[in-house]
N, C-alpha and C positions, 0 to 999 in steps of 0.2 A: 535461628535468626537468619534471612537471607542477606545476600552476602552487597556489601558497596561496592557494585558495578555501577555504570551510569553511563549513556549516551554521552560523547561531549553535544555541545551547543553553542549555534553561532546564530548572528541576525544579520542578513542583507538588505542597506534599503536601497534606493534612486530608481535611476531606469533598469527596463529589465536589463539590456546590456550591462547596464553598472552591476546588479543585483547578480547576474552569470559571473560577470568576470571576481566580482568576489569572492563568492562560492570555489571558484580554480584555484584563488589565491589562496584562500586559507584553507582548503581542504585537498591542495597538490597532489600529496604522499598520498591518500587514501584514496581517492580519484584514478592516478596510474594505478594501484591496487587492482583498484574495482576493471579496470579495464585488459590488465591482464587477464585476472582470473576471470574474466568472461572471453576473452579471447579464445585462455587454453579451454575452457566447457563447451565454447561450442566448436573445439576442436576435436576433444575428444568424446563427446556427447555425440555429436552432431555431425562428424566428419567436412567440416567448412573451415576453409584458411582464413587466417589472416585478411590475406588481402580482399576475398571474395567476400566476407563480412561489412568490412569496411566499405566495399562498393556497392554494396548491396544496401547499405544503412542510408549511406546517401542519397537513394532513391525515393526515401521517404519525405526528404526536408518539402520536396515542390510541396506535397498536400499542408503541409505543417504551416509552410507561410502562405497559402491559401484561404487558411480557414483561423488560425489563432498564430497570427506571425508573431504575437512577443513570446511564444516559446520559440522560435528560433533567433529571435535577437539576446534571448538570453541563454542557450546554448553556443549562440558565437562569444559572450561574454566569457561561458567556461572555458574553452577552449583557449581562447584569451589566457586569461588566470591560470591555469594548470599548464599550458602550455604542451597543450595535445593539439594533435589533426582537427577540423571539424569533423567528419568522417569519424571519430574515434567519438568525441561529442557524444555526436547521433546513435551510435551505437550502445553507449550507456541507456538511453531512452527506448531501444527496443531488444532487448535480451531473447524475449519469447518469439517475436515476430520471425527476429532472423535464426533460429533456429529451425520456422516453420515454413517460410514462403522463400527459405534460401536454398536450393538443389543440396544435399538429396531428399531433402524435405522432413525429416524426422523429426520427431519430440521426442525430449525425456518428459514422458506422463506422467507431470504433479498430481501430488496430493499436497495439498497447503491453504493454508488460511481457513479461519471458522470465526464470522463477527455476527455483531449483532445492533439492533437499537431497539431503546425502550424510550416510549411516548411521554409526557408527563402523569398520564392515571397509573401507568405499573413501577415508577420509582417511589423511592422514599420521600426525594425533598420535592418532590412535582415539577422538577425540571427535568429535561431528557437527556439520555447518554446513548453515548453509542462508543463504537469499540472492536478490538480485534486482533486475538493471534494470528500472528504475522508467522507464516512457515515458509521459509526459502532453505536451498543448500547454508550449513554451518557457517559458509565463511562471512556471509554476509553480516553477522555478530560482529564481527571486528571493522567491520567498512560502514559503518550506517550512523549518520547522524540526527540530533535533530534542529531541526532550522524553522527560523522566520520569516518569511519572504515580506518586504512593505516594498511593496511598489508604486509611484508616483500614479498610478491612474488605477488600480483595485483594490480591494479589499485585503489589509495584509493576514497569510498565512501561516498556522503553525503545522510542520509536520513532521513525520519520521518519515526517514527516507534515504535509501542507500547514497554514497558520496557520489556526487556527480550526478545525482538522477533528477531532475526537475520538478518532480512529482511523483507522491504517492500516497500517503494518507495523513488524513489530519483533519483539520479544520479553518475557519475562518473567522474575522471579527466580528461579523456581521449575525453569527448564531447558526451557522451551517456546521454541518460534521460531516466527511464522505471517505466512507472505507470501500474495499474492493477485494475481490475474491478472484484466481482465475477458474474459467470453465473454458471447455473444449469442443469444439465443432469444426466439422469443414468449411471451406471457401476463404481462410485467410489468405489477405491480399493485402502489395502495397498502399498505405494509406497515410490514416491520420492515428497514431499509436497509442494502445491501451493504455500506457500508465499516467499519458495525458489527458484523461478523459477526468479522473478526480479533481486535478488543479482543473481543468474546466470547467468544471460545475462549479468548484469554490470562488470561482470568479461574480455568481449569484448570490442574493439572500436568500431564494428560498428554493423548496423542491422541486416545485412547477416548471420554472425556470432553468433549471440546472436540466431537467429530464429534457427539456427543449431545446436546449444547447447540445445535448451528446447526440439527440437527433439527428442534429443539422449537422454534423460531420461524417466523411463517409468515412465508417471504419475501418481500420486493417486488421481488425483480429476480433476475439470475443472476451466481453469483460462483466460479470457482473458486480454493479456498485449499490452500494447500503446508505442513504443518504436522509438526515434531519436537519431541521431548521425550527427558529423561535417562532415560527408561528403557528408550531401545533402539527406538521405534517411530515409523514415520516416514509420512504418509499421503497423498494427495492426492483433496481433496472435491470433484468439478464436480457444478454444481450449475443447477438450473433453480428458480423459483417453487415448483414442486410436486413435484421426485424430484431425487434426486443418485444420484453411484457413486463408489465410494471405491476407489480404486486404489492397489495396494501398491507398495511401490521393487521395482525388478530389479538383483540386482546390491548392492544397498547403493545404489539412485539414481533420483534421481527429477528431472524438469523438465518445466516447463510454458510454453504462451506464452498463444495466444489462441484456442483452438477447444476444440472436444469431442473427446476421443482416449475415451472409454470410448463401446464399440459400443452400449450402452444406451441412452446420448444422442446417435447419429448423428443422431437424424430433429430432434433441437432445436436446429441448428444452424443460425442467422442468417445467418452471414458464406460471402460469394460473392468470386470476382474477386481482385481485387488483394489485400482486404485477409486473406484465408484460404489464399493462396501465401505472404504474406510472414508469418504465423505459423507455420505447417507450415515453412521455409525455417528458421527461426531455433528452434525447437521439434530439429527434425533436427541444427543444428548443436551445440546444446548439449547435446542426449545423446551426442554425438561427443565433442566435447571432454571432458566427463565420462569417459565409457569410456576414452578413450584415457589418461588420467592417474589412474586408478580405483586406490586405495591411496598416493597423492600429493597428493592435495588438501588444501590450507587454503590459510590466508588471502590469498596472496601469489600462490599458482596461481592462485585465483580473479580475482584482479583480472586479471591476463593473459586470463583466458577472458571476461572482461566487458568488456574494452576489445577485444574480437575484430571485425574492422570486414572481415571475411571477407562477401562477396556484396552492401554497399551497393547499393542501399536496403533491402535484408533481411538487416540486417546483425544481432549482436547488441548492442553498441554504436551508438547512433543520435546524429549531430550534423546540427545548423543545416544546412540546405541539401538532404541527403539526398537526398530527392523532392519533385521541386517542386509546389508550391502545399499542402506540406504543413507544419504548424508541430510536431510530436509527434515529439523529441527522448529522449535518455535524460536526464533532468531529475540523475537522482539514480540512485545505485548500491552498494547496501547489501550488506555480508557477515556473516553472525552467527555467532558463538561463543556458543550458550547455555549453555555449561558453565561457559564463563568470563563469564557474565553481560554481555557485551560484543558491539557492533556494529561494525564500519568503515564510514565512510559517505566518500563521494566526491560533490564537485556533479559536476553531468554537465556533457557526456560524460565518462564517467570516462577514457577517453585522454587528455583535457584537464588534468587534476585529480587532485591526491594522495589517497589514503583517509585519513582521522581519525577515532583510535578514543574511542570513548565507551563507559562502563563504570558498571552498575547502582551508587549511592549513591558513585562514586568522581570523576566527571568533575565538574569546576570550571565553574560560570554561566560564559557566554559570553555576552554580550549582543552583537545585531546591529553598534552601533557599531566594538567591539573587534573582531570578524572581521573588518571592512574593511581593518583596521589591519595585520592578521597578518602577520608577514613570513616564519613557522618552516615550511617544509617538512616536510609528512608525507608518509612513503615509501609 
């Protein structure tokens, strides 16, 4: 039986400012967490101080309030609440960036994340899902919540997402779902930061829409995003700094993991060796899985296909130990019902761990103490 872990859960409403500053408030402790331990990783990952981090993060707010200013009014709210730098803020918002366009320029070469979506003709109940193992370094397990954003002038959001980060995956009221995956290419530059490019789409109803908006931003990095909506349209955007390609489902289906599958972006393709066998390996198994249960899927098949531990270390499910000298686990493992306004979320490895669902303007505050406490099994 897996075991009663659980995300806590909070809901922010008002303005964005209000909505940041709340999120500082009641997520302090995990917040400075999360900011250390990105501090020390891209210290000793990446050989970047402190301080150059922090200067460097702040480079990015001009493009931010250029193009979508209430993520920076609601990063000055965190700030606020948590009672960090803004600098320190901004920095929770770009992990990857400044790792990569900060001297001496290095990456630690992910492998992480493997999502998908399925259309209304290949599920069970003819509504669409979409979804996705979430692979980061271990620690982020212990720092991630899941939250609701209702903001006075959007669409309010549900999502999982590390403490203090303003966006990453989830969904919206309106019948959107937008997960994300990273991939790697040259030319990252100061901009407008990947992990706001999902909250920016969720700011739409539909695909079309969304794919229009990441457009219109110039980006600082390369992200690709997995995205459906209720009216039947289901997309996937890989994307570099300067050109994307949008690739349609086959079948009613779509999955992604961590490389460029559109022939347009072969030549922007980063990843060599180990780390571009073991997305291709787990990329290959989940359109399997998919196909094979094509007309059967929800929420309950999916967790089967996401605790899939088929080929370790290029598994789809990833646990503790895996590949040695490696720390990049399935932290978290998300399934979405955008119809039903509702997510399942599982700590990772989800083989470990029951799903619990959470449900736009219906799910009850959890605060982090009371999770410790949980004893109720969710199936």
């Amino acid at each position: 039986m897996p075991k009663n872990q659980s995300f806590p859960f909070y809901r922010f409403t008002g303005t964005h400012r209000e909505i940041g500053r709340q999120f500082g408030e009641a997520c302090q402790d995990l917040i400075i967490q999360h900011r250390d331990k990105a501090l020390t990783r891209l210290r000793e990952k990446n050989s970047i101080s402190a301080e150059r981090a922090r200067t460097a993060a702040a480079a990015y707010r001009e493009t931010v309030i250029a193009h979508a200013r209430f993520f920076d009014e609601e990063v000055q709210g965190l700030a606020e609440g948590a009672g960090i730098d803004l600098s320190d803020a901004y920095l929770l918002q770009l992990r990857a960036e400044l790792g990569v366009t900060t001297p001496p320029d290095l990456i630690d070469a992910p492998d992480e994340c493997t999502s998908f979506a399925a259309l209304p003709e290949a599920t069970k109940s003819g509504e669409p899902l979409i979804g996705q193992n979430a692979d980061l370094p271990a620690l982020y397990r212990d720092i991630s919540v899941v939250v609701e954003l209702v903001p006075d002038d959007q669409p309010a959001v549900l999502m999982l997402t590390p403490a203090g980060q303003m966006s990453y995956i989830g969904i919206n009221d309106r019948g959107m779902g937008v997960f994300a995956n990273f991939v790697t290419c040259d030319g990252w530059r100061v901009g407008f930061p990947r992990y706001f490019l999902s909250r920016l789409a969720l700011t739409h109803d539909n695909v079309d829409d969304a794919i229009n908006a990441i457009r219109a931003v110039p980006r600082a990095s390369s992200r690709n995003l997995i995205m459906i909506d209720s009216h039947g349209v289901a997309a996937d955007l890989e994307t570099t700094p300067t050109r994307d390609v949008r690739i349609e489902p086959e079948n009613g289906l779509l999955a992604h993991a961590n490389h460029y599958t559109a022939a347009e972006l072969a030549d922007e393709e980063r990843s060599v060796g180990r780390q571009l066998r073991n997305s291709q390996i787990r990329q290959q198994r989940m359109e399997t899985l998919l196909r094979e249960h094509h007309g059967q899927l929800d929420n309950h098949r999916m967790r089967t296909i996401f605790r899939d531990r088929e080929a370790v270390p290029d598994s789809i499910c990833r646990a503790d130990g895996d590949r040695e000298g490696s720390d990049i686990i399935t932290f978290a493992s998300v399934i979405a019902e955008p119809a039903q306004k509702s997510i399942w979320v599982a700590v990772g490895p989800p083989h470990d761990n029951a799903y619990r669902r959470y449900e736009i303007g219906k799910t009850s505050y959890i605060p982090r103490d009371v999770v410790k406490q949980m004893s109720r099994t969710w199936v």
